[in-house]
Each structure stands twice: as C-alpha cells, then as structure tokens.
C-alpha positions in Angstrom: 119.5 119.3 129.1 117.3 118.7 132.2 114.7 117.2 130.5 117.3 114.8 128.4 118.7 113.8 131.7 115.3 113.2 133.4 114.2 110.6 130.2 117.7 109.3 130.8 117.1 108.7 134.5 113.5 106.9 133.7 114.9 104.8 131.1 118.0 104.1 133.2 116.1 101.8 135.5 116.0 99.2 133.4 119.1 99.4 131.4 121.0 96.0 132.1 123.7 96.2 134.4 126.3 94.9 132.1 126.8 97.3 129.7 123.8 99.9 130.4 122.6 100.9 126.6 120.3 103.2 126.0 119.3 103.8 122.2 118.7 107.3 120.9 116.5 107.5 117.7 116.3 111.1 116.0 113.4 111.5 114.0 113.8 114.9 112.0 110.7 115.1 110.6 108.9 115.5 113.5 111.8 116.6 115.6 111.6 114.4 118.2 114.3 112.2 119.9 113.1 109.0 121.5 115.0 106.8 124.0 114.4 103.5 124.6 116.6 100.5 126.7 115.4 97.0 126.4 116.8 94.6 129.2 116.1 90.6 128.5 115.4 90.3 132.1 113.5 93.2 133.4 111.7 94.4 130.6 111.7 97.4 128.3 111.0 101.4 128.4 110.8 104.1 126.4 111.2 108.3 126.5 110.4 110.7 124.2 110.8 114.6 123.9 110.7 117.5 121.7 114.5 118.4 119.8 115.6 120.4 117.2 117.0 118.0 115.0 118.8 119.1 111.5 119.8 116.2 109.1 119.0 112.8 108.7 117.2 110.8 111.0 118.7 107.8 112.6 120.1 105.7 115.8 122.8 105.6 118.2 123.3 104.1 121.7 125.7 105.3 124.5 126.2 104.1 127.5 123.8 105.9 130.6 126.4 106.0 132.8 128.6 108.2 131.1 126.1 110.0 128.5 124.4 111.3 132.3 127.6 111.8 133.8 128.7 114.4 130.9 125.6 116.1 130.9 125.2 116.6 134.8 128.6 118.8 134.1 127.6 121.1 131.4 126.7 124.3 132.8 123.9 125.4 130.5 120.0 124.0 130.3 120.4 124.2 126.4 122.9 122.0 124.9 123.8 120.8 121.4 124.9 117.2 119.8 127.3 117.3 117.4 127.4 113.8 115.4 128.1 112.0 112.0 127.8 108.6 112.8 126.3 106.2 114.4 129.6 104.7 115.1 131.8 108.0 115.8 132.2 109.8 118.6 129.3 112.3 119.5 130.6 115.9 121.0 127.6 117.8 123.7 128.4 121.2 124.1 126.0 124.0 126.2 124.4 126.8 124.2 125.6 130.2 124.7 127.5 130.8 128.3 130.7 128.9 129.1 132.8 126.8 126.3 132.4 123.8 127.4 132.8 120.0 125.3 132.4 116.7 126.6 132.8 114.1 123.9 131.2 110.4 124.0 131.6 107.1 122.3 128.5 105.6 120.9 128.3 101.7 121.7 127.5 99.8 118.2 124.2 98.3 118.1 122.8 95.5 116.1 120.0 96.7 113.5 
C-alpha cells in the first residue's frame, strides 16, 4: 500500500487538473503493475513496482484523487484489488487485520 501510494504521489504531479487519470497496466507475467499519466501540457511519467498479479493482464485508469484518498484509509500495508473489468468498479481491501472495503470507479480510457 505505501509503495502504491508513493508511485501514485510521483505520477500525480503531472496528472491534468481536469480530470486527474492515472493508467494502471497489470502485466501478469512478470508481475508487475506500472502507472503512467500523460498530460498534453506538462508532459508524461511513469511508475512501476513489483505485484502479485493473478489473471489476465490488462488496463484501467482511476482517478488519483480518489484511488489515493481510499488507500490513505485502509489500515494495513498489504492490500488486495479485486476487479473484472476495465470498466467495473474495482473493490481494495487490506490483507489480514481489520475488514475493511473501499470500492472505486475506473474512468474509461481510449485504447
């Protein structure tokens, strides 16, 4: 969770004001989850870090804002993400420790 929230707060930077997207790609056969935010006007960056990652690879966006403020409140430092879609909601839940879910809308992207 820490670590997630620190590539999120490097990537956040740059994310545009107006809607503040940050792209998640899971790559399961490495397990790796990279984050990148592209902004017309400042520029672009991009995050990786290790994850356990079981199913299919993919993409998602969320909006920073509220993807950071969800995981600031979960108590644990190892969390989960629960998802099926790219385009249904995505449920974070702490490992172990108190029940806890805060659920999130993805924000469609263009491929």
């Amino acid at each position: 969770r820490k670590q997630l929230i620190r590539c999120l707060e490097l990537v956040a930077v740059l994310s545009d004001q107006k809607n503040n997207l940050v792209k998640f790609s899971l790559d399961s056969e490495n397990d790796r989850l990279s984050l990148a935010v592209e902004s017309p006007d400042l520029g672009s960056a991009k995050e990786s870090m290790a994850a356990e990652i079981q199913g299919e690879s993919g993409d998602i966006a969320f909006n920073v804002k509220y993807l950071m403020d969800g995981l600031k409140a979960l108590p644990n430092n190892d969390i989960q993400m629960k998802l099926n879609a790219s385009t249904q909601p995505v449920i974070f839940t702490p490992l172990g420790g108190l029940k806890m879910t805060y659920l999130v809308m993805p924000v469609q992207i263009r491929q």
